[in-house]
Structures are given as C-alpha cells and as structure tokens.
ROGUNU-916802 format. One record per residue (C-alpha): x negated, y, z. Coordinates in steps of 0.02 Angstrom, whole numbers, padded with zeros to 5 digits, always signed. Example, Ala and Ser with C-alpha at 12.3 -4.5 7.8 and 13.67 -1.06 7.14 Angstrom:
2
-00615-00225+00390/-00684-00053+00357/
This chain:
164
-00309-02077+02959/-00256-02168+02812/-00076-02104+02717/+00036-02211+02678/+00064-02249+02498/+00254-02226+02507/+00206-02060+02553/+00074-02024+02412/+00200-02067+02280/+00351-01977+02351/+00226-01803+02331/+00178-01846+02158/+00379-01878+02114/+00429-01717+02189/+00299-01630+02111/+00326-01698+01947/+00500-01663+01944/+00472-01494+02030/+00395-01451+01860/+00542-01500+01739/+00659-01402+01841/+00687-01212+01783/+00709-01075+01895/+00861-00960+01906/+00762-00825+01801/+00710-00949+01683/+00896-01002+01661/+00968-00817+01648/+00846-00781+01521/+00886-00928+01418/+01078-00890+01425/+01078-00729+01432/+00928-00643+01337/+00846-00793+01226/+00857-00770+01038/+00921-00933+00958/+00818-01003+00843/+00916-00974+00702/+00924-00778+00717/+00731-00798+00766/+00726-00890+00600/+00818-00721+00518/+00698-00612+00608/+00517-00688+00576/+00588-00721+00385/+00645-00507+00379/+00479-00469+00461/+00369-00561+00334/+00467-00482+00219/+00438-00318+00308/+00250-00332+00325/+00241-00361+00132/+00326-00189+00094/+00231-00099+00218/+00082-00178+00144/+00161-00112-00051/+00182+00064+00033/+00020+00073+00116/-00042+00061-00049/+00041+00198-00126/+00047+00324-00016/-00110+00410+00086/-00010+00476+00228/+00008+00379+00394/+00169+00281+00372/+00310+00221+00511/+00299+00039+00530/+00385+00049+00668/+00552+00119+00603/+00543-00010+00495/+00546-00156+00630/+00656-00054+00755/+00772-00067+00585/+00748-00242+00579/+00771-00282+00773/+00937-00167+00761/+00982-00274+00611/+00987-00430+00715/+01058-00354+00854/+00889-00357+00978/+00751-00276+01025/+00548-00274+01041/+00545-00339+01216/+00693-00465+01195/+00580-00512+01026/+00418-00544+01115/+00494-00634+01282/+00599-00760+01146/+00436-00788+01050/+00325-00824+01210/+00471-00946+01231/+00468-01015+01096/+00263-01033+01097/+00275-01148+01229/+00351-01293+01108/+00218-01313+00999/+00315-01438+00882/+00465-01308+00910/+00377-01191+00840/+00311-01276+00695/+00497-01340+00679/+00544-01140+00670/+00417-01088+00555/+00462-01214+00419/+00612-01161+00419/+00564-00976+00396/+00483-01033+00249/+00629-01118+00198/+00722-00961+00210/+00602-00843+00134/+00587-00995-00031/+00788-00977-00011/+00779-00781-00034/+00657-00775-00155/+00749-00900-00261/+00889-00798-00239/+00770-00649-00316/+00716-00751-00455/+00914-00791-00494/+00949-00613-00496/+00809-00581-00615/+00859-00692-00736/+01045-00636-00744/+00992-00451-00758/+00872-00518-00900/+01005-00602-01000/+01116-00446-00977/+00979-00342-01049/+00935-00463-01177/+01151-00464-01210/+01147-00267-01200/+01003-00253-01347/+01069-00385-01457/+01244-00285-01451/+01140-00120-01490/+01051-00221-01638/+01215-00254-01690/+01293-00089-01684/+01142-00011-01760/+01157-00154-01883/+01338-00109-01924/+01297+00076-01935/+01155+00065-02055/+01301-00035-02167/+01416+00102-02148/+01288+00228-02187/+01227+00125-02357/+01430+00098-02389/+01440+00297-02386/+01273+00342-02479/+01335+00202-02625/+01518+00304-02627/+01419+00484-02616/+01307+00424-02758/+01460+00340-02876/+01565+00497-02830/+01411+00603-02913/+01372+00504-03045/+01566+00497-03080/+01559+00691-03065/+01411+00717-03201/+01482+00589-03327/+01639+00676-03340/+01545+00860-03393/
C-alpha cells in the first residue's frame, strides 16, 4: 500500500515544527530560572577572575584551601546558585555561536577590568611619585634651614671669640 504524498509531507511538517516548539518546562525555566546573558557575562568574567586567585593562593599556602567558599561567594554575589549556574550554562551550550557571542564578551569585560586595574595603578603611581617629590622638597627645605642655622651658630661664635 502506497502513502500518499500529502500525507508524507504533512508528518515531516509536524515533526519539524514539533521540534522548534518548547515545552512548558523549557519555558518556566527560561522565565523563571535562566541567567541572562549579561549576569552570565558577570559570572564567567568573576570566576576567571576567581580561578586566578585560587591558583595565587594555592601557591602560597600548603594547606587544602576552600574553593568553594570562594564560588558560593561569587554565586551569592550575583544573586544565584551552583545548580541555577550549571542548568543556564547547559543552556547556553546549546547555541554554539551564542556562546562564542558570550565568551567574547567576557573577555571584553575582564580587558574592561583589567584596564580599569592598570588605571588605578598609574594614579596611585603618580601619587607616590607626587608624595616623594614633596618629601624631596621638604627634606630639601630642611637641609636649608639646618645650613641657615649652622652659618648663624658659627657667625654667633666667631662673633663671640673676636670680641675676647
């Protein structure tokens, strides 16, 4: 028995667009429990950040450290959790080009912060650079003052011994 093709192409369009639609779990969880990208942006940026201190720590110290109060500090930060974390990124790893899209612009954000750093740096050089040259000065003007005094002390003497 041979099936129509009206019929053959009316199962491929339903299940086509049986695929594009989202279920009702699918929708709650996007409204409802999905990180936006932006705060995902935040997140991933603070965690890089995170891993790098660990890393500096890890380093420094022999005993076994607490990674994980450092990211439960982070999650709390953004106003998440683990699990809400990991369901948004398995998410978000389903857009390839999304996620591409989302990790340029963490490193956007982390070249933002560490120019930021860099900024900071420089002003608290030039303050210190400000601070000494005021200190020069001051030494300057007190090694003046001192000469000034020794030159009076030694006229004052040599004033004293003339007159005897």
């Amino acid at each position: 028995m041979k099936v129509p093709g009206i019929v053959i192409i009316s199962v491929l369009v339903l299940l086509i667009s049986s695929c594009h639609t989202q279920s009702a779990d699918e929708k709650e969880f996007i409204e409802n429990r999905l990180i936006d990208k932006e705060t995902m942006v935040m997140i991933l940026a603070d965690m890089q950040i995170t891993e790098a201190y660990i890393r500096t720590i890890k380093k420094v110290k022999t005993r076994k450290d607490s990674s994980l109060l450092y990211y439960e500090r982070l999650f709390k930060k953004n106003h998440t959790n683990r699990s809400n974390f990991e369901e948004s990124m398995l998410y978000y790893e389903e857009d390839l080009e999304g996620m591409e899209e989302l990790y340029a612009q963490v490193i956007t954000r982390l070249n933002e912060l560490q120019a930021k750093s860099d900024e900071i740096l420089l002003i608290m050089k030039a303050d210190s650079i400000r601070i000494d040259s005021i200190r020069q000065l001051e030494i300057a003007d007190s090694m003046k003052q001192i000469e000034i005094n020794d030159s009076l002390l030694k006229l004052s003497d040599s004033a004293y011994f003339d007159n005897k």
